[in-house]
C-alpha positions in Angstrom: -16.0 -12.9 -9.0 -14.9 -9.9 -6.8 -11.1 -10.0 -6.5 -8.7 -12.3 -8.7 -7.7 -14.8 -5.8 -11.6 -16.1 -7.0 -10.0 -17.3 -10.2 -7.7 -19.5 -7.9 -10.2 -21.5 -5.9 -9.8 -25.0 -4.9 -12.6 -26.3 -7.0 -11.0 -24.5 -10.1 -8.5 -27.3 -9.9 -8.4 -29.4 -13.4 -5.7 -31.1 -15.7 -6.8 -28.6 -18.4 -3.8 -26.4 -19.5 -3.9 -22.8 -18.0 -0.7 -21.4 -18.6 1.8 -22.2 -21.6 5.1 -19.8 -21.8 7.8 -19.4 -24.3 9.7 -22.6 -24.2 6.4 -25.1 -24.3 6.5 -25.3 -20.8 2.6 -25.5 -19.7 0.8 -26.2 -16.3 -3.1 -27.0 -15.8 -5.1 -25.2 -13.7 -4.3 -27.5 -10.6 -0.3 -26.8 -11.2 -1.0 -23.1 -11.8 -3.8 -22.6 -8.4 -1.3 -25.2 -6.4 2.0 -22.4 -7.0 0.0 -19.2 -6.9 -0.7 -21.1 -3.3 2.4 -21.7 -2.7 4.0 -18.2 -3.8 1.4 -16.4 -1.3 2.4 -18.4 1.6 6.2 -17.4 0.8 5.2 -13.7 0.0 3.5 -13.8 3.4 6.2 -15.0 5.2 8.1 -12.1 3.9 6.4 -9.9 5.5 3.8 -9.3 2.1 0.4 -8.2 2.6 -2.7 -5.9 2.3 -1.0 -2.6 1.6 2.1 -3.8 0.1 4.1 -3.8 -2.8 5.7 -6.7 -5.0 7.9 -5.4 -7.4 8.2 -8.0 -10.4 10.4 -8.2 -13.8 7.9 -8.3 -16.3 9.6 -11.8 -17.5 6.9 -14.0 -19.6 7.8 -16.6 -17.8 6.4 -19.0 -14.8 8.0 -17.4 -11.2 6.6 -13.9 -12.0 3.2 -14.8 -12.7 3.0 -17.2 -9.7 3.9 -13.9 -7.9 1.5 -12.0 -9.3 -0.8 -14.4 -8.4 0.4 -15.1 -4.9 0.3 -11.5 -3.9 -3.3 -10.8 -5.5 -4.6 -13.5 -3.1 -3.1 -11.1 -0.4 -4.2 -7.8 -1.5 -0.9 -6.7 -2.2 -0.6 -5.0 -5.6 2.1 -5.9 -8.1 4.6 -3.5 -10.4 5.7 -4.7 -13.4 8.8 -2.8 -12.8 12.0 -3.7 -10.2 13.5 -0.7 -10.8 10.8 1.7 -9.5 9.6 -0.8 -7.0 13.7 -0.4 -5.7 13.5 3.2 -5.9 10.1 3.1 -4.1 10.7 0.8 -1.4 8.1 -1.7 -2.4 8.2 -4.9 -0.2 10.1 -7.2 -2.3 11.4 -7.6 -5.7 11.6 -10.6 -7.9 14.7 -9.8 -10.4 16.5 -12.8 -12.5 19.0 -14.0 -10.8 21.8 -12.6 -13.9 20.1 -9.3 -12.8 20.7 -9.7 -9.1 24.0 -7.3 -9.0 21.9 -4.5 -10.2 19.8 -3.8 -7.1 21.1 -3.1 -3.9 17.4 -2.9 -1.7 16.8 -0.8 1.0 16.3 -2.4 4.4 12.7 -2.6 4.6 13.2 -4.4 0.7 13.7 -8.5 0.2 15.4 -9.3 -2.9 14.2 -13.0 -4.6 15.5 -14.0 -7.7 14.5 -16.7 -10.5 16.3 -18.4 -13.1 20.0 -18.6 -11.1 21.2 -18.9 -7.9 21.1 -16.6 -5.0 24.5 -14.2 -5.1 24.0 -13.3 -1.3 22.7 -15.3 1.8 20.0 -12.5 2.4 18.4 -12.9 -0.7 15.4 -15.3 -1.6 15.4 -18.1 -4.5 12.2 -17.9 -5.0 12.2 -20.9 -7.1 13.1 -23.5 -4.3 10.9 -21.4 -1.6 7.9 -22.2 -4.1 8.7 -26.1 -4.4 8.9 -26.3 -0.6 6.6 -24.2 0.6 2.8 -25.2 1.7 0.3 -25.4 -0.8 -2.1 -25.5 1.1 -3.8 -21.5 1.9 -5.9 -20.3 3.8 -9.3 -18.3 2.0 -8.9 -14.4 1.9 -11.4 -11.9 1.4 -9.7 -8.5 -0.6 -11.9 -6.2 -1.2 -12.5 -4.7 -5.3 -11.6 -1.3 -4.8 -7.8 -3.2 -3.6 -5.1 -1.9 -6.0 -4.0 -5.3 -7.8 -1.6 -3.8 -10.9 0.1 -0.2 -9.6 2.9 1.8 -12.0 4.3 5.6 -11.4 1.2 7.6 -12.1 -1.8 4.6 -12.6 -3.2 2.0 -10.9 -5.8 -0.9 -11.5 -8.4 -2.7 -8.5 -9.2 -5.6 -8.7 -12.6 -5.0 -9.0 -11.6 -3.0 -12.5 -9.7 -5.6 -13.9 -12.2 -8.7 -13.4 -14.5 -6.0 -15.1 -12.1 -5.7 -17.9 -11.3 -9.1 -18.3 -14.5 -9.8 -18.7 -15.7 -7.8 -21.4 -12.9 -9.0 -23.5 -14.0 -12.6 -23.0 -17.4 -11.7 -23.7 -16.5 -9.4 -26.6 -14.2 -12.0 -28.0 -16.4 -15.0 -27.7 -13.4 -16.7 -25.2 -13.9 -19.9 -23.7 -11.9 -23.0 -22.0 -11.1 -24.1 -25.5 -9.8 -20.4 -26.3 -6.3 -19.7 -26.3 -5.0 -16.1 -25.2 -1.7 -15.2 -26.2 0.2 -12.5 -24.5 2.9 -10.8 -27.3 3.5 -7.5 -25.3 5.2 -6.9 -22.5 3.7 -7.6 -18.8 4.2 -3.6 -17.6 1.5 -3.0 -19.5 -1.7 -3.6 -17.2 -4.0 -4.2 -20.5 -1.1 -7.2 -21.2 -2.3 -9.1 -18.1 -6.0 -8.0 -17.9 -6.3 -9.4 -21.2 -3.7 -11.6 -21.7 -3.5 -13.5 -18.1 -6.8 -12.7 -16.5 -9.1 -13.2 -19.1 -8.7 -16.2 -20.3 -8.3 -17.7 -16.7 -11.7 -16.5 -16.1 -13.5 -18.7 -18.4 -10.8 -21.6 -18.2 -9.2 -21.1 -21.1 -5.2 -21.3 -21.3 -2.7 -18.0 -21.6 0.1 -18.5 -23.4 3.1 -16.1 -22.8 5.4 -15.2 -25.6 8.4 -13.6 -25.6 7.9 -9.8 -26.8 11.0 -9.5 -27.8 11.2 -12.7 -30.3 10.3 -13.0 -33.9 6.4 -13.5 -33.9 6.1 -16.6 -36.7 3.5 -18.8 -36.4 0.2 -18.8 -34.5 0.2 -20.0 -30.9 -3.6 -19.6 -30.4 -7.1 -17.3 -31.1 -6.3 -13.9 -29.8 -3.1 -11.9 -29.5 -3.0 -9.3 -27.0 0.1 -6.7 -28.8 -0.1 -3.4 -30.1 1.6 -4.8 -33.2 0.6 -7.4 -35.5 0.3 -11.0 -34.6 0.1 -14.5 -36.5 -2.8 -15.3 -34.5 -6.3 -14.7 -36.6 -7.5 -11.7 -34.3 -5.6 -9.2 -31.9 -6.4 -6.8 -29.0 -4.0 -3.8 -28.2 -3.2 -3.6 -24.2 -4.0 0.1 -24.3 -7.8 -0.5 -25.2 -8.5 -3.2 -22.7 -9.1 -1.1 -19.5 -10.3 2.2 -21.4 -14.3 1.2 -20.0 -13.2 1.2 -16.9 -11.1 4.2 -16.5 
């Protein structure tokens, strides 16, 4: 695989789980390919593309890994950060919608937001332009050496982080019966190398956790933190990409 739309092709498509986040919620890998579908074709219409920015909150939740997702199928890179993607003029920014008051976007800036309504007409809810939108999308071809994660001083190709990804599955023995789980926050890129990418790479399921929350009992194999986990094995974010570097 050269770029991580390959992770999201149509024969991919199963009923086993690929994604599980805080609350239990969990979609299979025909849910998860079907919205990362979906959430390029409303990206696009947005004027998202090769070249581009998304700004996203690093929320472990559904909407900001669909976007993720959506805009690697582009080549558009992703931050993990709003607040430098306002400051920097990056395409569009996907905020929670109890954030919303706190950006004011430039012109050539759309602001979506998850979770809430939409304060403003301008502004996206990205939730409802998901459920409507196609799902049906057209192949792209983005090259490796296409910036996938970006951040103030680093950035991460796609080619680099399907390289990453993986040597930890191969390191770590994953497979589709492994579960990934992601207890750091998604502005680090070792977070969703490890965390997201890897374990969608050999059809095993990432399970999102909140960072923030009390870590108590085990959610699956592998925890990618910098802390401890209850999990039986774990995998700081700062040593996944250090081969590649």
């Amino acid at each position: 695989m050269d770029a991580v739309g390959d992770l999201l092709a149509r024969d991919r498509r199963s009923d086993r789980p690929a994604l599980v986040v805080g609350d239990g919620r969990e979609r299979s890998y025909h849910e998860l390919i079907t919205n990362a579908y979906k959430a390029g074709n409303v990206l696009r219409f947005h004027g998202v593309g090769e070249g581009r920015t998304v700004a996203v909150a690093p929320v472990p939740d559904l909407p900001p890994v669909f976007a993720f997702l959506g805009a690697a199928q582009l080549g558009a890179a992703t931050r993990f950060d709003p607040e430098a993607g306002a400051d920097a003029g990056d395409r569009l920014l996907l905020v929670p919608g109890a954030e919303q008051a706190a950006y004011d976007p430039g012109p050539g800036t759309k602001l979506a937001v998850f979770g809430d309504d939409a304060d403003a007409a301008d502004t996206v809810d990205w939730e409802e332009s998901v459920w409507s939108e196609n799902p049906a999308f057209p192949p792209t071809s983005v090259d490796p050496a296409t910036p996938l994660l970006v951040g103030e001083d680093w950035r991460v190709s796609h080619g680099d982080a399907l390289t990453a990804a993986a040597e930890v599955a191969d390191l770590r023995r994953l497979d589709a019966d492994s579960r990934v789980v992601v207890r750091s926050s998604l502005a680090e890129p070792g977070a969703v190398v490890a965390g997201l990418l890897a374990p969608l790479l050999v059809g095993g399921c990432a399970v999102l956790a909140d960072p923030a929350a009390p870590a108590s009992d085990a959610r699956g194999d592998l925890a990618v933190t910098s802390g401890r986990g209850p999990e039986p094995a774990t995998l700081a974010p700062d040593d996944v990409l250090r081969s590649v570097e």
